[in-house]
MARTOR-409711 format. One record per residue (C-alpha): residue in three letters; x, y, z; residue number from 1. Coordinates in nm, 4 decimals. Last residue first. Layout:
N
  res         x         y         z    n
  ala         X         Y         Z  NUM
...
//
This chain:
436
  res         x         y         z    n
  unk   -0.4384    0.1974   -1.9559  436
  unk   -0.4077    0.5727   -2.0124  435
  unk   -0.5864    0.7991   -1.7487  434
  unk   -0.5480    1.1554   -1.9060  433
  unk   -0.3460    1.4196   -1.7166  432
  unk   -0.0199    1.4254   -1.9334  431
  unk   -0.2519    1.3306   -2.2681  430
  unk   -0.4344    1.6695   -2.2171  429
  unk   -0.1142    1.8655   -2.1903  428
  unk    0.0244    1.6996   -2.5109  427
  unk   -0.3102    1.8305   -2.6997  426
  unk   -0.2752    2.1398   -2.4978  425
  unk    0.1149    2.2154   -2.6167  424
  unk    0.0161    2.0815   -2.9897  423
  unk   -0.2674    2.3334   -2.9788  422
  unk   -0.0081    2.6162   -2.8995  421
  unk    0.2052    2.5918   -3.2408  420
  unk    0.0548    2.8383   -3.4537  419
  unk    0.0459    3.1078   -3.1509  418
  unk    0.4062    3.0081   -3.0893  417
  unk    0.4868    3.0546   -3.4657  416
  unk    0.3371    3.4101   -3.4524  415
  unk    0.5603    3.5169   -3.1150  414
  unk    0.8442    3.3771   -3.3467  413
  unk    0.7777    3.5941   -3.6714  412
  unk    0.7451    3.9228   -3.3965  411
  unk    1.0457    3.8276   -3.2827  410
  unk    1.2230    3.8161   -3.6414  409
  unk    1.3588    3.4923   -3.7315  408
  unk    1.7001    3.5521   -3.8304  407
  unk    1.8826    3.3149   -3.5278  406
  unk    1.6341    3.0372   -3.6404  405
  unk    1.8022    3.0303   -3.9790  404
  unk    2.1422    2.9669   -3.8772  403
  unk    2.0743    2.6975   -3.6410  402
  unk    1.9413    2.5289   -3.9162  401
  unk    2.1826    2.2286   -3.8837  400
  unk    2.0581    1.9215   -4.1108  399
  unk    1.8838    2.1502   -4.3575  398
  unk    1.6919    1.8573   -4.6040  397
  unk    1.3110    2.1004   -4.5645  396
  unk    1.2199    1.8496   -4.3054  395
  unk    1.5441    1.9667   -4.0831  394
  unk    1.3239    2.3096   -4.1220  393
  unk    1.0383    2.1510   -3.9705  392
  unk    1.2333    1.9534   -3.7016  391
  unk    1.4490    2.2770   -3.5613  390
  unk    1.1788    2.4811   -3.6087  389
  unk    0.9571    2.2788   -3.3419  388
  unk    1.2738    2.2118   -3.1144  387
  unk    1.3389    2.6006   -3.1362  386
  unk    0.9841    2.6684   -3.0177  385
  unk    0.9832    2.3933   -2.7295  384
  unk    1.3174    2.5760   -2.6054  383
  unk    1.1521    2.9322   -2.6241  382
  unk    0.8703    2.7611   -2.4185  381
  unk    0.5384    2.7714   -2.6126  380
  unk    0.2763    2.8657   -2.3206  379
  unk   -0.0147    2.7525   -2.1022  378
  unk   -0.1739    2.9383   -1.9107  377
  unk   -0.3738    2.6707   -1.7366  376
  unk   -0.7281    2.8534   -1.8207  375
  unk   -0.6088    3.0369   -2.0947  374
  unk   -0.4793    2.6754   -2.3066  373
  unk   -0.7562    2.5046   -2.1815  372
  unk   -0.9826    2.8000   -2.3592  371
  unk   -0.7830    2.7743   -2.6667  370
  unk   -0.8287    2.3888   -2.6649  369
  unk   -1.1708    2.4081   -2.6231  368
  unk   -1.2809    2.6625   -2.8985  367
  unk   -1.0576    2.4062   -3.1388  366
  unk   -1.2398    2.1381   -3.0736  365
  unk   -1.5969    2.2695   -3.0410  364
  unk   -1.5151    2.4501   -3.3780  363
  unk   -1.4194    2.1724   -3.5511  362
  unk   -1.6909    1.9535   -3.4516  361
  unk   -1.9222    2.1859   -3.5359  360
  unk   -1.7293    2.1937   -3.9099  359
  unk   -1.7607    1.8142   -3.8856  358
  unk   -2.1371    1.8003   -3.8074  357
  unk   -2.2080    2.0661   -4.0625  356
  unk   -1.9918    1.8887   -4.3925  355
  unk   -2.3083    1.6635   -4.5197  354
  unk   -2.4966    1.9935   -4.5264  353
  unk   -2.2630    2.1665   -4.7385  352
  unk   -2.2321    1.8827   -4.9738  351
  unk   -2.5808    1.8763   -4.9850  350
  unk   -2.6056    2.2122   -5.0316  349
  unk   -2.3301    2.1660   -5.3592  348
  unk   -2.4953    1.8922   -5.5030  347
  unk   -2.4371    1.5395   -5.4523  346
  unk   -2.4348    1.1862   -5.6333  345
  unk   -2.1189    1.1209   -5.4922  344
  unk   -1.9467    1.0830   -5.8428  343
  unk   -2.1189    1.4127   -5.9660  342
  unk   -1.9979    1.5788   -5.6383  341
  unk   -1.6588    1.4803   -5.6887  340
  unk   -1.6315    1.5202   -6.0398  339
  unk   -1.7428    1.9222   -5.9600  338
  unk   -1.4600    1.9158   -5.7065  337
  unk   -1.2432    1.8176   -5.9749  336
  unk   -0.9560    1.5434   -5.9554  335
  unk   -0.5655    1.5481   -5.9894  334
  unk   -0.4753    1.4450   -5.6703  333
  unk   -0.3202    1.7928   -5.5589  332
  unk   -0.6814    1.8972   -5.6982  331
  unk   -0.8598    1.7151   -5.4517  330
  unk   -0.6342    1.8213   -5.1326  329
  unk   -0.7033    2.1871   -5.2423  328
  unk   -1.0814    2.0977   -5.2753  327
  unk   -1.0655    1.9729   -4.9563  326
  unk   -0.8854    2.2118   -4.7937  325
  unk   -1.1910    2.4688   -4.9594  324
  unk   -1.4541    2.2317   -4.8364  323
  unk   -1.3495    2.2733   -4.4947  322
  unk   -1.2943    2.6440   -4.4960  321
  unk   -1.6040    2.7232   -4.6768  320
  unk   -1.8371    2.5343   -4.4124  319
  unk   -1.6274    2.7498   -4.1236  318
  unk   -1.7590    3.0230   -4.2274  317
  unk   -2.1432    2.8937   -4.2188  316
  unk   -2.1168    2.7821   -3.8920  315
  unk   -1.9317    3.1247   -3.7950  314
  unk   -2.2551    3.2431   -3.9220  313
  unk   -2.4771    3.0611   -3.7581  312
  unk   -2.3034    3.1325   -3.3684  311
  unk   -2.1847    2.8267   -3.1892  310
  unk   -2.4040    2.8085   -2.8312  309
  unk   -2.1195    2.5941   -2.6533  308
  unk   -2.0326    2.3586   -2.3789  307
  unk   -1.7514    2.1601   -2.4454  306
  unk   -1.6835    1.8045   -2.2684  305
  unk   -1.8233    1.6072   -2.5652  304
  unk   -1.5362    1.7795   -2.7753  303
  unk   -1.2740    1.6860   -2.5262  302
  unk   -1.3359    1.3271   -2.5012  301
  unk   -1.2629    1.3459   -2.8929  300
  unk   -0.9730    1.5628   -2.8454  299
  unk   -0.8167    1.3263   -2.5878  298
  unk   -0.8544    1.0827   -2.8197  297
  unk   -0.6984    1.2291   -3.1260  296
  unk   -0.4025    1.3173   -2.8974  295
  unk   -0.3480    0.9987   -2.7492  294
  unk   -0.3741    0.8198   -3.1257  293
  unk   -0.1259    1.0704   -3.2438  292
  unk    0.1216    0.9716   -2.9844  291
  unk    0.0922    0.6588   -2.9943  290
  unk    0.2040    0.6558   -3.3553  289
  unk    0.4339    0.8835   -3.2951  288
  unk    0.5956    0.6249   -3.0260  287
  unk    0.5504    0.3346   -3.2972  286
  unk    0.7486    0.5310   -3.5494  285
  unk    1.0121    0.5764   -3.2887  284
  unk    1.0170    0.1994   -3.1983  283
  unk    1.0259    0.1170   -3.5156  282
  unk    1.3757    0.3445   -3.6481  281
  unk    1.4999    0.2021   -3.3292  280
  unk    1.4748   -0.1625   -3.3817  279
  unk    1.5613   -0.1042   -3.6995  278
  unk    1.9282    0.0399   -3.6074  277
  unk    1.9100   -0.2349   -3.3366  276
  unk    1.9337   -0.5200   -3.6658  275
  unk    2.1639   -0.3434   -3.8676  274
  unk    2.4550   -0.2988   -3.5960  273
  unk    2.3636   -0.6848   -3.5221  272
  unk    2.3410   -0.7566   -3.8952  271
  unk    2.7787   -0.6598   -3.8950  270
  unk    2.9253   -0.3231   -4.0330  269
  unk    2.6834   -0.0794   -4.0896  268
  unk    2.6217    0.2017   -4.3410  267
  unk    2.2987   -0.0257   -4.4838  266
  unk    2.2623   -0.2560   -4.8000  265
  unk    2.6174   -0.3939   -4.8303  264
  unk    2.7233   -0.4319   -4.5004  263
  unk    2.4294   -0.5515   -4.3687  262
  unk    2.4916   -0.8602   -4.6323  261
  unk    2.8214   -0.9275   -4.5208  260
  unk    2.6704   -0.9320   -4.1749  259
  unk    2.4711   -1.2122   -4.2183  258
  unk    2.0885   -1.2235   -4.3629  257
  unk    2.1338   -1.4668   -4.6343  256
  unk    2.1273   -1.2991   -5.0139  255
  unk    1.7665   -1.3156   -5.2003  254
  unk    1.7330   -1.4831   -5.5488  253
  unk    1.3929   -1.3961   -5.7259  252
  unk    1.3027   -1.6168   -6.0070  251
  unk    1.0872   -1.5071   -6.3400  250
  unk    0.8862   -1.6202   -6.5235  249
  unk    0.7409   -1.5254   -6.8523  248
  unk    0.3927   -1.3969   -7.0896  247
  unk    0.1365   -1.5806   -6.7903  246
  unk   -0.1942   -1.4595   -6.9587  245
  unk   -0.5095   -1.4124   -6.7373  244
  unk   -0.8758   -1.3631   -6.8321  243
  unk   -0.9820   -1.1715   -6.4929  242
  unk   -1.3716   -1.2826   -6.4076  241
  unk   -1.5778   -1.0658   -6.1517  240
  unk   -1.7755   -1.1076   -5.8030  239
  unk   -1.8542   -0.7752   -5.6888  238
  unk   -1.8694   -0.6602   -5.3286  237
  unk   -1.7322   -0.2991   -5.4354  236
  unk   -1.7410   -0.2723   -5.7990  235
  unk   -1.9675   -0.0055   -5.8775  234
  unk   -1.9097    0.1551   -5.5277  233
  unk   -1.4867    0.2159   -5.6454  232
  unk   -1.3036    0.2217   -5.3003  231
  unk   -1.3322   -0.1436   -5.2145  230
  unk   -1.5249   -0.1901   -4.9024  229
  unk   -1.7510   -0.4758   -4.9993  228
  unk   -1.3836   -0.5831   -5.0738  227
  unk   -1.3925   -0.7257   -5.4841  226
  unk   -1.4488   -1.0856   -5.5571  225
  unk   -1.2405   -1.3086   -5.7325  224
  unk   -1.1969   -1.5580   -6.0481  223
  unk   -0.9400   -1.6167   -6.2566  222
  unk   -0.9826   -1.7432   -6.6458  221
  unk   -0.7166   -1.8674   -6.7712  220
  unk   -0.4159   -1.8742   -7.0513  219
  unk   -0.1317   -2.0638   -6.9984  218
  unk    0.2197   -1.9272   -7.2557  217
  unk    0.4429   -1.9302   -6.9843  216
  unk    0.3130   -2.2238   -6.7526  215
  unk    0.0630   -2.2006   -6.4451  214
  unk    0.0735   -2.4058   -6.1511  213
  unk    0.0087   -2.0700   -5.9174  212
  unk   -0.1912   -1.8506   -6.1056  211
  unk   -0.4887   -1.9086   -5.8714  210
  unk   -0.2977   -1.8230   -5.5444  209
  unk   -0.2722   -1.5013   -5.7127  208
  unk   -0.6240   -1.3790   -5.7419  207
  unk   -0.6954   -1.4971   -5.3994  206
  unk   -0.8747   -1.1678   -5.2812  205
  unk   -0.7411   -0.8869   -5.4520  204
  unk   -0.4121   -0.8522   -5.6249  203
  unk   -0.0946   -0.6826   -5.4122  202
  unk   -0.1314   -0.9913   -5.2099  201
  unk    0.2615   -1.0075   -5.2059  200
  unk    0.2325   -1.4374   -5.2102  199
  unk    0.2972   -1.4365   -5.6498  198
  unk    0.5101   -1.1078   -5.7273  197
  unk    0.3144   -0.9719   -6.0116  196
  unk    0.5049   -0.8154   -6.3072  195
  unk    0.2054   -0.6164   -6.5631  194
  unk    0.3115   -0.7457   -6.8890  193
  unk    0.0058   -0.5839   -7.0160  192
  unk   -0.2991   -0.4484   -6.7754  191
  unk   -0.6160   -0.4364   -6.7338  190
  unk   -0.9119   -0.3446   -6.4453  189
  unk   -0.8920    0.0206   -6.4400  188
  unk   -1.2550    0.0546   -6.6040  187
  unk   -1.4538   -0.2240   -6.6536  186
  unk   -1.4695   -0.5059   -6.9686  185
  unk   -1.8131   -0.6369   -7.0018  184
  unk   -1.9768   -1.0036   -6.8983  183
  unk   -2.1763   -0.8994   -6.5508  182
  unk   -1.7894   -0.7852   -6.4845  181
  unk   -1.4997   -0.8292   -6.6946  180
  unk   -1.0947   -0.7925   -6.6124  179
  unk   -0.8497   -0.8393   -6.8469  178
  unk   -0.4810   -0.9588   -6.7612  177
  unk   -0.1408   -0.9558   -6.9349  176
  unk    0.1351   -1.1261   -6.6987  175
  unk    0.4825   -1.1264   -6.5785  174
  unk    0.4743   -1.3894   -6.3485  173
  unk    0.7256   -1.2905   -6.0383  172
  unk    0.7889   -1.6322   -5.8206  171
  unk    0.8140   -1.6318   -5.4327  170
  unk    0.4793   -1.8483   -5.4434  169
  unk    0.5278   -2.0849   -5.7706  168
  unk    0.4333   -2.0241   -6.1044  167
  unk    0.5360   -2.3204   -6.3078  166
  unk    0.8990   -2.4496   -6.4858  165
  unk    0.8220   -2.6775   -6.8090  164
  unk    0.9017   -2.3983   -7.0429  163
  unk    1.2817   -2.3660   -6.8357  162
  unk    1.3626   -2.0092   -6.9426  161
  unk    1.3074   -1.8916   -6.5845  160
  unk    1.3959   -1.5021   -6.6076  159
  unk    1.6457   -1.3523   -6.3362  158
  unk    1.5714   -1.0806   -6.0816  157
  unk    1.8592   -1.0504   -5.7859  156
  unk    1.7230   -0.9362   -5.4698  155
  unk    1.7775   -0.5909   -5.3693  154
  unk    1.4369   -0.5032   -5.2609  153
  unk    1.3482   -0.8485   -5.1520  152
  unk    1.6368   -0.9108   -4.8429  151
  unk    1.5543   -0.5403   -4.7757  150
  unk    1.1944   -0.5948   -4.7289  149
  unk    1.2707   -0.9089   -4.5677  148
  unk    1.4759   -0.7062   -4.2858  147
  unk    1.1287   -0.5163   -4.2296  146
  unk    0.9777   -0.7902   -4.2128  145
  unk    1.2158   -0.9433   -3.9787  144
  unk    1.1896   -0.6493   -3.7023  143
  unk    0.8267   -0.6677   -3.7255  142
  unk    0.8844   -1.0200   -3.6645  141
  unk    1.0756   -0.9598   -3.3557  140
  unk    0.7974   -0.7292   -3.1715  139
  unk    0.9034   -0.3462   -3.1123  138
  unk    0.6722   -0.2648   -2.7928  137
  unk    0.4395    0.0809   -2.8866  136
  unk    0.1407   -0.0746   -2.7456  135
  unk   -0.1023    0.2059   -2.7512  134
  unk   -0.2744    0.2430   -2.3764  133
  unk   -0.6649    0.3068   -2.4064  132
  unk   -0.7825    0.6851   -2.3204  131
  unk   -1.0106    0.7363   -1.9600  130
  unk   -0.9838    1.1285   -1.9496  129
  unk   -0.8704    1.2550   -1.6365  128
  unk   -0.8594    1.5915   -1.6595  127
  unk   -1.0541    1.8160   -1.9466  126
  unk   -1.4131    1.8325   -1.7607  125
  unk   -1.7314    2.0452   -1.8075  124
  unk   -1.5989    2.2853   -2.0366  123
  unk   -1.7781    2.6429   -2.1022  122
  unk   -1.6789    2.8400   -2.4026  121
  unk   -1.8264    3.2038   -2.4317  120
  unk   -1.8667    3.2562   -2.7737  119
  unk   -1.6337    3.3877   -3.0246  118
  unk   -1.7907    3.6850   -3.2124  117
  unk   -2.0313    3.6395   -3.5387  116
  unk   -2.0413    3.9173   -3.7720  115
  unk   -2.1922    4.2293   -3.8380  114
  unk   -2.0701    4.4319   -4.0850  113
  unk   -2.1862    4.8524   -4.1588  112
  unk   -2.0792    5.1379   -4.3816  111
  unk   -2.0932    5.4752   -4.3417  110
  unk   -1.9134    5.7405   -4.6427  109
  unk   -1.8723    6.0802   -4.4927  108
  unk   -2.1078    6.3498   -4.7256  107
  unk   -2.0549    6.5863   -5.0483  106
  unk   -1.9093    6.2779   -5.2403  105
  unk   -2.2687    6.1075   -5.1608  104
  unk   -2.4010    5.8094   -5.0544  103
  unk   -2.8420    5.9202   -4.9645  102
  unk   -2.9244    5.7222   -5.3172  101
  unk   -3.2348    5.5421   -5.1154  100
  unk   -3.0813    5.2286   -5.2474   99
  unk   -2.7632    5.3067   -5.0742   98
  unk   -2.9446    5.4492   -4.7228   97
  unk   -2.7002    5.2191   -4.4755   96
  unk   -2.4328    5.0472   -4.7130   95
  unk   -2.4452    4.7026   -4.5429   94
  unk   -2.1751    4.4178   -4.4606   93
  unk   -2.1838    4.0956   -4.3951   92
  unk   -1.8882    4.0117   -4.2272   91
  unk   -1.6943    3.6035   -4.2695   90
  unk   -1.6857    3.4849   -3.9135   89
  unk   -1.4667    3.4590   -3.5955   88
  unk   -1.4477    3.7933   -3.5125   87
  unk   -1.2936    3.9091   -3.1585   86
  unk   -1.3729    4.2209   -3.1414   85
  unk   -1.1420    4.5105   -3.0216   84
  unk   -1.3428    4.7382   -3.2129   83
  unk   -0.9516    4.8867   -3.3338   82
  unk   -0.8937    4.5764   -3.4938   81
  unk   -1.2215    4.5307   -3.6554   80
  unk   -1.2056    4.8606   -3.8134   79
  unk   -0.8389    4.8087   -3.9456   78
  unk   -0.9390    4.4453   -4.0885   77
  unk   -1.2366    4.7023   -4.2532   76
  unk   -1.0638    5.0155   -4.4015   75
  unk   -0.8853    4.9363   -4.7456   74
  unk   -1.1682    4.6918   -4.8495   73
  unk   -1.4458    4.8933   -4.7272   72
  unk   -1.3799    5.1837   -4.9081   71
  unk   -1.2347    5.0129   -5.2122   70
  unk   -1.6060    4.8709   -5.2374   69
  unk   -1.7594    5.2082   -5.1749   68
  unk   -1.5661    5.3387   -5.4421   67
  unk   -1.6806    5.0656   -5.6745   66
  unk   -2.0359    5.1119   -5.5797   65
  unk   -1.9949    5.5357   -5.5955   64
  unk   -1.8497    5.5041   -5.9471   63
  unk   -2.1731    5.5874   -6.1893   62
  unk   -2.2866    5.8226   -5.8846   61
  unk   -2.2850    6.1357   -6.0700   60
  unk   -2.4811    5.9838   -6.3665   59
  unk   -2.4108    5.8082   -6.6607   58
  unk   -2.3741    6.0890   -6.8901   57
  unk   -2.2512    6.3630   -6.6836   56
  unk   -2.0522    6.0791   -6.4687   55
  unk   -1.8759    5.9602   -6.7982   54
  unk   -1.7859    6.3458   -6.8767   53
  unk   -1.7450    6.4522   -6.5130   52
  unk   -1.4408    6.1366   -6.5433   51
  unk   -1.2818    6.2906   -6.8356   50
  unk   -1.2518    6.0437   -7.1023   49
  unk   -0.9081    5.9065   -7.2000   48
  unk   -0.9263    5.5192   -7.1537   47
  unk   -1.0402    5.5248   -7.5117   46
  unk   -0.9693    5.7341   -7.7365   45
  unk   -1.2302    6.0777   -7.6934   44
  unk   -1.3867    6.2223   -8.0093   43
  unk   -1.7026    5.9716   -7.9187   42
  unk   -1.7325    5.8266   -7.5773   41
  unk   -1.6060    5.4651   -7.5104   40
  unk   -1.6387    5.3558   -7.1042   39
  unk   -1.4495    5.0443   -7.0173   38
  unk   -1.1324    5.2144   -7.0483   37
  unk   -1.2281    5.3781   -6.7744   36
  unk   -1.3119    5.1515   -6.5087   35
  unk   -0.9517    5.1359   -6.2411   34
  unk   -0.9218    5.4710   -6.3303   33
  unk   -1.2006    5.6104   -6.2175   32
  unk   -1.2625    5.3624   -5.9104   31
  unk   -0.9631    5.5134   -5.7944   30
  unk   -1.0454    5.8483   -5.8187   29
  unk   -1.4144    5.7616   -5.6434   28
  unk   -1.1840    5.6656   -5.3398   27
  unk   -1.0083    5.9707   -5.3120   26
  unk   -1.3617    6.1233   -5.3265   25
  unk   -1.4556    5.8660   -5.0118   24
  unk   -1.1644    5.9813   -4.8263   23
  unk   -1.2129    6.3437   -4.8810   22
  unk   -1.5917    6.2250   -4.7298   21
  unk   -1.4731    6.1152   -4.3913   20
  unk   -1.4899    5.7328   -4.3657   19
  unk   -1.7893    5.6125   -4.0799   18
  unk   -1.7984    5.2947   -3.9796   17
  unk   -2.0385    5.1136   -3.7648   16
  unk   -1.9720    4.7746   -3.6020   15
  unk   -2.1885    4.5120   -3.5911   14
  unk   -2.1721    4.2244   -3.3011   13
  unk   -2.2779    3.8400   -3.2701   12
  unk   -2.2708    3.5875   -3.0255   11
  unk   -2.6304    3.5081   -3.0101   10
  unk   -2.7784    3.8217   -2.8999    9
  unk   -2.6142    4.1758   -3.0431    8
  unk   -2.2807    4.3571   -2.9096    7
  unk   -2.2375    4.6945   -3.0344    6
  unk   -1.9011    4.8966   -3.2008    5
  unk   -1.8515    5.2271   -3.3505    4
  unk   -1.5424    5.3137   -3.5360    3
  unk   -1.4537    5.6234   -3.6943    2
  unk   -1.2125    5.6836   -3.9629    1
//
């Protein structure tokens, strides 16, 4: 195989290759029997005609496309390696002289792709950016809603048989609800012996201050209005009616925060133990929290810091990646893309054209934080590595993996630390921003 490379305008490149022709006649073998059993010649079963038989009556070059094909596919990430290119776009690649009929067994099989490069990345500024401090202070009454949270989850559930008793705030009203809009029932809105703690605002609006006073047995009609943000546009902003049934009662008994109550929900001994064992489950949260934040800001000062002429193509590319994690996220929730667009309103372009600011921004982002990561070489210490596996495989429920870092190949590891080098800028970027 030969390998000819050229640089165009705009950030783009081709490269010529040229397969010798025992290659390509290799290649027209496989494209043989891959396709013939599609082929059904009299006196012959099928998937047992010669191949100068199908190409005598379909003509010598009846398996030059899929040849080419298997070509292409079995040379090209080889090509592009040895151009030394760096491609950052799907190829599109041309048969020079195919419709002229010039591809032959008798000569070397040429192909070309051209593709989009990475483009030079120039950043203004990356030090110094002006981020707002995240309070990540543990305040008491997070401390005693989380300690609530216990107190509720293993309260003790009993059913008021008392018919004069009401719905009061603390309560649970079992209820059957219906919920109408303009007059007619809408989707998602109804439910039977559905268990409603009264004062959780699980329901919208005030829907269950309004059951409050009401007897097993009361029927009414509540009314509310729906978030303009509410994630459903036909209701968002709507006023609507729920006809409400209360079917029973029922009382939730808590135990006293003391320490014979840490005992028996957590693995310590007295609420004090408890207590700085939240404090310190919080304060970690809080410190990832902030941690997050710092990083998505840095990244958004970084992105109006980079200077870049993005190629079309690697535009295009990085379209089909987007939309293809979001498809995957879709269908791990159990919708269709095509649902999605019908919802929306959208077709596919528009979809695609709705999705070009974020795919620049992508780019811009990522571009930048491999060219901060040259510029103050930085690198994946062994030690940063280990702590890295050491958290994703203790996410996989192995407490001591110690085991299964020692096996990881070197060439596995030197992978990993390319995978993990944007979380080394991102944390680099934060160390010299301004935060207050």
């Amino acid at each position: 195989m030969q390998v000819k490379s050229e640089k165009l305008p705009n950030s783009m490149a081709k490269i010529t290759v040229t397969i010798p022709k025992e290659e390509f006649v290799k290649a027209i073998d496989v494209a043989y029997n891959i396709n013939k059993n599609r082929f059904k010649v009299d006196g012959f079963r099928k998937g047992k005609v010669n191949r100068e038989i199908i190409e005598k009556m379909y003509g010598e070059g009846v398996f030059y496309e899929d040849a080419a094909n298997e070509c292409i596919n079995n040379s090209y990430e080889e090509a592009v390696k040895e151009s030394g290119l760096d491609v950052v776009s799907r190829p599109e690649v041309d048969i020079p002289g195919v419709e002229s009929g010039s591809v032959s067994r008798d000569k070397d099989f040429v192909y070309t792709a051209t593709f989009a490069i990475r483009p030079d990345v120039k950043i203004k500024n990356y030090k110094g950016y002006k981020i707002k401090k995240v309070d990540t202070d543990v305040k008491p009454e997070m401390v005693d809603a989380e300690l609530k949270a216990m107190q509720d989850k293993n309260a003790r559930i009993s059913e008021i048989t008392d018919a004069n008793v009401t719905v009061q705030n603390g309560n649970i009203a079992v209820i059957d609800f219906e919920g109408y809009k303009d007059g007619n029932i809408f989707d998602g809105g109804s439910g039977e012996n559905y268990n409603l703690t009264i004062g959780s605002h699980t329901f919208i609006d005030n829907f269950e201050d309004q059951l409050i006073g009401m007897k097993v047995g009361d029927e009414k009609d509540v009314n509310v209005t729906f978030p303009k943000d509410y994630g459903v546009p036909d209701l968002a902003g709507a006023p609507v009616v729920f006809k409400v049934k209360v079917n029973k009662i029922k009382s939730k008994e808590v135990d006293p925060l003391d320490d014979e109550f840490a005992s028996e929900v957590s693995e310590f001994n007295t609420l004090a133990e408890l207590k700085k064992s939240i404090e310190d489950r919080l304060k970690e949260r809080l410190e990832l929290n902030a941690k997050n934040i710092y990083r998505d800001s840095v990244l958004a000062e970084l992105e109006k810091n980079v200077e870049i002429n993005i190629p079309e193509p690697m535009i295009e590319t990085t379209i089909d990646r987007v939309i293809d994690r979001d498809k995957r996220n879709m269908r791990q929730r159990g919708l269709k893309y095509e649902d999605y667009l019908k919802v929306m309103n959208m077709t596919v372009k528009d979809h695609r054209d709705r999705m070009r600011d974020r795919a620049i921004s992508e780019i811009k982002i990522s571009l930048g934080v491999e060219e901060i990561g040259k510029l103050e070489n930085i690198k994946v210490s062994d030690e940063m590595l280990k702590d890295k596996l050491t958290q994703m495989y203790k996410g996989y429920g192995i407490p001591d993996p110690t085991e299964y870092i020692n096996k990881i190949s070197d060439a596995e590891k030197e992978s990993m630390r390319e995978e993990f080098m944007p979380e080394c800028v991102m944390d680099y970027l934060v160390e010299n921003a301004e935060i207050k």
